[in-house]
C-alpha angles and dihedrals in degrees: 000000000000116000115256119269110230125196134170085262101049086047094047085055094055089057102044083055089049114114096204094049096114095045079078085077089064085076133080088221118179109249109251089016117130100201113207098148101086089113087075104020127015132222110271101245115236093240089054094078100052095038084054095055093040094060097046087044102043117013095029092029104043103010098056106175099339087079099076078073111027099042099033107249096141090063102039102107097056096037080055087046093042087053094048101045099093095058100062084035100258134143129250104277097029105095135058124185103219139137127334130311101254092060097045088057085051096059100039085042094054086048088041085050093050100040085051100054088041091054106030099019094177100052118106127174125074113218126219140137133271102241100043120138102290087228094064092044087052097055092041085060093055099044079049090058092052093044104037094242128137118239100218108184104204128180111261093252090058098051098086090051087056102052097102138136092276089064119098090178154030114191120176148170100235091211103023101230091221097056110013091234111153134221122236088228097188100050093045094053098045082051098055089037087063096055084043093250110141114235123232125194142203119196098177094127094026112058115088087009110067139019110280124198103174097157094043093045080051089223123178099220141355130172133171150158139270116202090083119063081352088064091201101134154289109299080359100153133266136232139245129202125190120189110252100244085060115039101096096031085093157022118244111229091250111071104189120171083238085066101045125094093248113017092165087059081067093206126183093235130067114242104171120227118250116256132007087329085081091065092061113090120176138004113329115239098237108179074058100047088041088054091049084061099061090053090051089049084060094056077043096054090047085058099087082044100060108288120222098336090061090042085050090050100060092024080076095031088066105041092051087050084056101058098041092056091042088055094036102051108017099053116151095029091109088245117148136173127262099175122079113258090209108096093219089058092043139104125190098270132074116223119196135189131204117202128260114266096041103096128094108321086356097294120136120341096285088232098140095046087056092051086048091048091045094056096046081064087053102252105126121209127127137226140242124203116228121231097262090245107092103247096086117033141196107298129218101196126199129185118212099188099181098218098072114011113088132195097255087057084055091060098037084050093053096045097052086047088055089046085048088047103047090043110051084224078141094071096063108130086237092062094047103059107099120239128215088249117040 
């Protein structure tokens, strides 16, 4: 069978037959602006503005201090917990939306770390990938340090091999940020559930993006962000999920008074709260959490269009249309392609690699000068450096979040990346000189 020929029309139709097409005008969008970078930072919804204002006017303004319990601030991280449930496949009382995800792992890692050696006392090692997100090794190592565990980074084909009797964890990142490759959560975890080694994930680059079960996959621990497909924010917290049955078995390492039963007793000892309440710690920040709802109204409002099924759906939709385009228009650029073809593997991002030796006087892959490129014509992706030892390359990475990019942004995307690429535009010295954020 002959590969699909796509055009701007075919890709305009697409989009006229979409659906979620209208849930685009939720979004204050830049005129001209691709936006391919949802993957790391989300739109700002168009409510967002307004709600934020509101808050600092009226409840902040006006309220004072009356508003923590006129206008529901106490509650705001497990009403926003309760909302989102659903999506990552979570029941009401579950979630909390609460500070960032690094300290969330911190906290599930550190009652992962204690559930494990009460219950195995004599494992040891701490299993990840390689390429996980560096923070959450990071914070692995750390959690190591206090345990006396070993933190052992292994390829993903190799996972399965290493999940023996000498293991006390299993953390993830359930869609790895640098490829886009996707974890088959239920059968990992059934697997490590088998050997007795307690399962942590990480849905960063997951919620809002692909279908979550974490109830029917029966994982420990999960956390993740939302100012990516959530689209809440720059720095807008994160959540944290524990598994019912154990939710209460232990106290997370920071004791907060938000966290305890009773915090306006104001008693000198800590008594933690029942349920999800116990993995909050201090006060909560509230104009973020009030911007994050207007990201989650938005995965409300695609309800009645379809929910995730329908986001899924075009999610994959747009990043098959990606690579065809990438492979049919910009041959001979050296580009290759670092994220799995098959659905079931793959995130809702495309990640694509150019070969060593192509950059400016044939140094490097010139990757980041084409992103760079790329984004002075107004087509926003970002760029990942590779590990300087062949096996992971320089990444161009590029976000397809389903409620506001369309087909024909696809086309118009791909064409600008061919121009960038016959040209040698990409070599400008402008293009070539290296920001703090890639």
């Amino acid at each position: 069978m002959s590969p699909t020929t796509h055009t701007l029309e075919s890709c305009r139709a697409l989009d006229a037959a979409d659906a979620l097409a209208p849930l685009k005008a939720q979004f204050s969008l830049p005129q001209g602006v691709i936006y391919l970078d949802g993957n790391s930072l989300g739109a700002q919804p168009r409510a967002a503005a307004a709600r934020v204002a509101e808050v600092v006017q009226q409840e902040w303004g006006q309220d004072l201090i009356t508003a923590w319990n006129k206008a529901g601030w106490i509650d705001l991280p497990q009403r926003l917990g309760d909302q989102f449930a659903p999506w990552i496949g979570a029941g009401t009382g579950q979630v909390a939306f609460t500070d960032t995800t690094s300290i969330n792992l911190y906290k599930v890692l550190t009652a992962a770390a204690r559930l494990a050696q009460a219950e195995h006392p004599g494992r040891t090692r701490v299993l990840s990938e390689r390429s996980n997100f560096p923070t959450d090794l990071y914070i692995a190592q750390s959690v190591c340090q206090a345990h006396g565990l070993e933190l052992v980074l292994l390829e993903p084909e190799d996972i399965t091999a290493q999940l023996r009797d000498d293991v006390a964890i299993l953390m993830l990142t359930h869609v790895n940020y640098r490829t886009g490759a996707m974890h088959d959560m239920a059968a990992l975890t059934a697997q490590a559930h088998a050997q007795g080694i307690v399962c942590v994930w990480d849905l960063c680059h997951s919620a809002g993006a692909v279908p979550v079960d974490l109830l029917g996959a029966n994982a420990d621990y999960a956390v993740g962000c939302s100012y990516k497909y959530l689209n809440g924010g720059p720095g807008a917290p994160a959540f944290v999920w524990v598994h019912p049955r154990l939710t209460d078995r232990f106290w997370q390492p920071l004791s907060g008074w938000f966290g305890h039963a009773a915090p306006f007793e104001f008693t000198p000892d800590y008594r933690p709260a029942a349920g999800i309440q116990r993995y909050l710690c201090g006060t909560q920040p509230i104009l973020s959490l009030s911007a994050l709802q207007c990201g989650l109204d938005v995965f409300t409002a695609s309800e009645a269009l379809g929910g995730m099924a329908a986001l899924r759906a075009k999610s994959l939709a747009l990043t098959d249309l990606f690579i065809a385009l990438v492979e049919q228009r910009c041959a001979g650029h050296g580009i290759g392609l670092a994220t799995p073809r098959e659905h079931a593997r793959r995130g809702s991002q495309v990640c694509l690699t150019r070969a060593e030796g192509l950059g400016v006087d044939g140094q490097g892959s010139g990757a980041y000068a084409i992103v760079q490129a790329l984004i002075a014509r107004g087509v926003i992706g970002d760029f990942r450096k590779g590990d300087g030892t062949g096996r992971h390359l320089d990444i161009l990475r590029f976000g397809f979040t389903p409620l506001y990019v369309g087909f024909a942004d696809v086309w118009h995307a791909v064409e600008h990346l061919r121009d960038v690429l016959a040209s040698g535009e990409w070599q400008q010295p402008e293009f070539n000189h290296v920001n703090a954020v890639t």
